[in-house]
C-alpha positions in Angstrom: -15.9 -19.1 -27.1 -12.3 -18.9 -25.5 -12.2 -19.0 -21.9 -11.1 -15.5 -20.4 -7.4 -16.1 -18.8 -5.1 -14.7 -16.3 -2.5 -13.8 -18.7 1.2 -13.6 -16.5 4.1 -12.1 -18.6 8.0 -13.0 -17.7 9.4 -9.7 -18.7 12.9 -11.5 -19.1 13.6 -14.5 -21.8 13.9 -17.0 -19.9 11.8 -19.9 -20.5 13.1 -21.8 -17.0 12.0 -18.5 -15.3 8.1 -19.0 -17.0 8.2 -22.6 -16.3 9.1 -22.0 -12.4 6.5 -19.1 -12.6 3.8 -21.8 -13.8 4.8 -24.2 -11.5 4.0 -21.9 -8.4 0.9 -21.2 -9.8 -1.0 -24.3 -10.2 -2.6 -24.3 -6.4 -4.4 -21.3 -8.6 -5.8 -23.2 -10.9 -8.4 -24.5 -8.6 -10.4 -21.2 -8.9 -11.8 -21.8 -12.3 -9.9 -19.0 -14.2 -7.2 -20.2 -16.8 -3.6 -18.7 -16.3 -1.8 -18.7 -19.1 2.4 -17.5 -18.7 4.7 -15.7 -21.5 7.8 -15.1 -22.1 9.2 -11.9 -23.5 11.3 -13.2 -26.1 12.4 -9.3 -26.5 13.5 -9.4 -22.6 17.0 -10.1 -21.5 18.2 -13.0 -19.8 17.4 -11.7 -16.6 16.3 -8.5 -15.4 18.8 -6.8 -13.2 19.2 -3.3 -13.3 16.9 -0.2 -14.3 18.0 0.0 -17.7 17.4 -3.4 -18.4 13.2 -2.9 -16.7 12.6 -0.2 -18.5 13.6 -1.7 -22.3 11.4 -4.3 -21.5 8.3 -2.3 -21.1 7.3 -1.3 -24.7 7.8 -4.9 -26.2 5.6 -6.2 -22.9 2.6 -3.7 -23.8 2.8 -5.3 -27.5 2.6 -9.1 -26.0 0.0 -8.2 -23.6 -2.4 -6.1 -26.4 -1.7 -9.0 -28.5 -4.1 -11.5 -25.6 -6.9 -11.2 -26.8 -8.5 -13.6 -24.7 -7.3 -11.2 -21.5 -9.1 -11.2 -18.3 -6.5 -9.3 -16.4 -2.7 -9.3 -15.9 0.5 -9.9 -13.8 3.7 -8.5 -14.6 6.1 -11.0 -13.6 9.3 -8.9 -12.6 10.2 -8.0 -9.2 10.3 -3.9 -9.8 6.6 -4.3 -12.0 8.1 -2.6 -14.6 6.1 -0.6 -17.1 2.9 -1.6 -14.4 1.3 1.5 -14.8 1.8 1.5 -18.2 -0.5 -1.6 -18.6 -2.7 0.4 -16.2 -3.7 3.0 -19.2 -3.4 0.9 -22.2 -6.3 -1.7 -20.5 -9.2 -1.3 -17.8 -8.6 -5.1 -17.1 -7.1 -5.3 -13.6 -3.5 -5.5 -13.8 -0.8 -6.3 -10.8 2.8 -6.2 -10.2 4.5 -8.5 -8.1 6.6 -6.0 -6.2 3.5 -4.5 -5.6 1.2 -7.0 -4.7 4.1 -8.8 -2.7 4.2 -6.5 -0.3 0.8 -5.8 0.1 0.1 -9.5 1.1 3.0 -9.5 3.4 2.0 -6.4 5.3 -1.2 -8.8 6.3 0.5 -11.4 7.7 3.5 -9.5 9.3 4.3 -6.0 11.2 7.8 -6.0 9.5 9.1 -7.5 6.0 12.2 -8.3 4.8 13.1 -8.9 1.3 15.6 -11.3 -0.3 17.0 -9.7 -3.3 19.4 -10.5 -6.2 22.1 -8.0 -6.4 23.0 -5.3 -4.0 22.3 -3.4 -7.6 18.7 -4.6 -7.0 18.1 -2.6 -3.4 17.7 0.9 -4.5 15.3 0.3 -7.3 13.2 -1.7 -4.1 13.8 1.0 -1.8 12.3 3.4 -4.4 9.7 1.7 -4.9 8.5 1.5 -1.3 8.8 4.8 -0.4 6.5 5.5 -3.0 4.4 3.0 -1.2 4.8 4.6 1.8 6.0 1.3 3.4 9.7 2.0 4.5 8.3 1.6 8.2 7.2 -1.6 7.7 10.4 -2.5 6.1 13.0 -4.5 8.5 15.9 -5.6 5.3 16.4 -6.0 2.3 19.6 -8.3 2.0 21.0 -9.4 -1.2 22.5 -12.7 -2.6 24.7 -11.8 -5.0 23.9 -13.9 -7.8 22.1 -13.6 -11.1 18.6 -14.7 -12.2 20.3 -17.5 -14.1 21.9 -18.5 -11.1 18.4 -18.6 -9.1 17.9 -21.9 -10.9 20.4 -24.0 -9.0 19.8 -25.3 -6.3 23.5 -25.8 -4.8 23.9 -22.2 -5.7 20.9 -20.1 -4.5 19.0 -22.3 -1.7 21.8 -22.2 1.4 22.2 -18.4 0.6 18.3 -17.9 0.3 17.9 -20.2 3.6 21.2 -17.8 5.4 19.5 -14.6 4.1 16.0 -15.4 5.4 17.4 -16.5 9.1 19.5 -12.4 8.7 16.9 -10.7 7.9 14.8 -12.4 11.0 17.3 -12.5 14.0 19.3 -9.3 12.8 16.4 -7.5 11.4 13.8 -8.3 13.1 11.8 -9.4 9.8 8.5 -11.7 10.8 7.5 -12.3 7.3 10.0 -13.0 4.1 9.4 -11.6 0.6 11.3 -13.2 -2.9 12.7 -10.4 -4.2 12.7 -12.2 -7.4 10.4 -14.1 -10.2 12.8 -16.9 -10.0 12.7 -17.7 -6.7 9.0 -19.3 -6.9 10.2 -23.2 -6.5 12.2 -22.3 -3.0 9.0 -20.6 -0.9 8.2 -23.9 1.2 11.8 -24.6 1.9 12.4 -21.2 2.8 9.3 -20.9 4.9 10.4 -24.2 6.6 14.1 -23.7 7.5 13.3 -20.1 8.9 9.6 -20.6 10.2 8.0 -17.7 8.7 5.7 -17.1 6.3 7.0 -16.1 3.0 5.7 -14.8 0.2 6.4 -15.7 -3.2 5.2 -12.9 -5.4 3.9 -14.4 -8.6 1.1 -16.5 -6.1 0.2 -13.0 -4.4 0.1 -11.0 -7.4 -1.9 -13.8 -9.4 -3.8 -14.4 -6.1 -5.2 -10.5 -6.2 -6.0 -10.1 -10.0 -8.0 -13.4 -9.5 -10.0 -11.6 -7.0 -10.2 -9.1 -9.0 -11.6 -10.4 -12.2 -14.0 -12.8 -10.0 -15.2 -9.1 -8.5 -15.1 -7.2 -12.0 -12.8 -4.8 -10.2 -10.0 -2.9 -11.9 -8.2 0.5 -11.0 -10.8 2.0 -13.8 -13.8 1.1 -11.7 -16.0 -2.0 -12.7 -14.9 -4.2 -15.8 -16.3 -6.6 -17.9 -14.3 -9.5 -18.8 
């Protein structure tokens, strides 16, 4: 019998995206459940507009019907697009990492602030939590200005990440950092070190909750049974 898994789609194509998404999830591991990432070959390169979310969504609820082995679900793009979606197709317990990002940083924080792609990126956030009902919690949300691809350099992304984080602390008043982005996942320690506050990558949180969640047989359809 195939072990029930944690299965985490990358709603974009990229394959260094999934591999930097795996990476941040091994300390996971440990709690017995397999976690298994995919890659939306339909997806673009990197997901950074509306447009762009929302033509991922019906290709994502084909991948994820297709796992039959499913014990629950992330959606691994930072504006959880087509999350509620997944919600009806499946009573498995499913998470976005916009979602469950801020929910674990309004526990170890009174104020976030988010580090975001593109300026373009900031409405489609700001949306999203004020259908949250978190804008009060909310101290920034500053952007880069670089791409996804870019995300996975180094000498590109990680003095801007570092600059942004230290902004949205002594300008903002943030006390706890969220990645505004999938791709960020390898740069949380180094963040969390150069500005001394906890930061949340949100891949680990979301994957952290639907662990939980399957462990409990919880799902937003009552009790499961995977």
């Amino acid at each position: 019998m195939t072990a029930k898994t944690l299965i985490v789609i990358n709603p974009n194509a990229s394959q260094t995206v999934t591999d930097g998404i795996k990476l941040a999830l091994d300390p996971l591991r440990k709690f017995g459940t397999p976690i298994r990432c995919l890659t939306l070959a339909e997806g673009p390169p990197g997901i950074e507009n509306q447009r762009q979310a929302d033509l991922t969504i019906a290709p994502m609820l084909d991948l994820a019907a297709a796992q039959t082995d499913a014990a629950g679900y992330v959606i691994a793009c930072f504006g959880d697009p087509g999350l509620h979606a997944l919600r009806d197709q499946t009573a498995l317990p499913v998470a976005g990492i916009q979602e469950a990002a801020v929910m674990t940083a309004l526990t170890l924080g009174q104020r976030f602030g988010v580090i975001a792609i593109l300026p373009a990126s900031i409405p489609r956030h700001l949306r999203a939590f004020g259908a949250m009902g978190v804008l009060d919690r909310l101290a920034g949300d500053r952007a880069l200005g670089l791409s996804v691809a870019d995300l996975a350099a180094p000498d590109k992304s990680l003095d801007a990440m570092i600059a942004t984080g230290k902004r949205l602390r002594d300008e903002d008043g943030a006390n706890v950092l969220i990645m505004g982005c999938a791709g960020m996942a390898h740069y949380r320690a180094t963040l969390a070190h150069e500005t001394g506050l906890p930061v949340v990558d949100p891949c680990q949180a979301a994957a952290a909750m639907v662990l939980g969640q399957i462990a409990l047989k919880l799902s937003h359809k009552g009790q499961h049974d995977a």
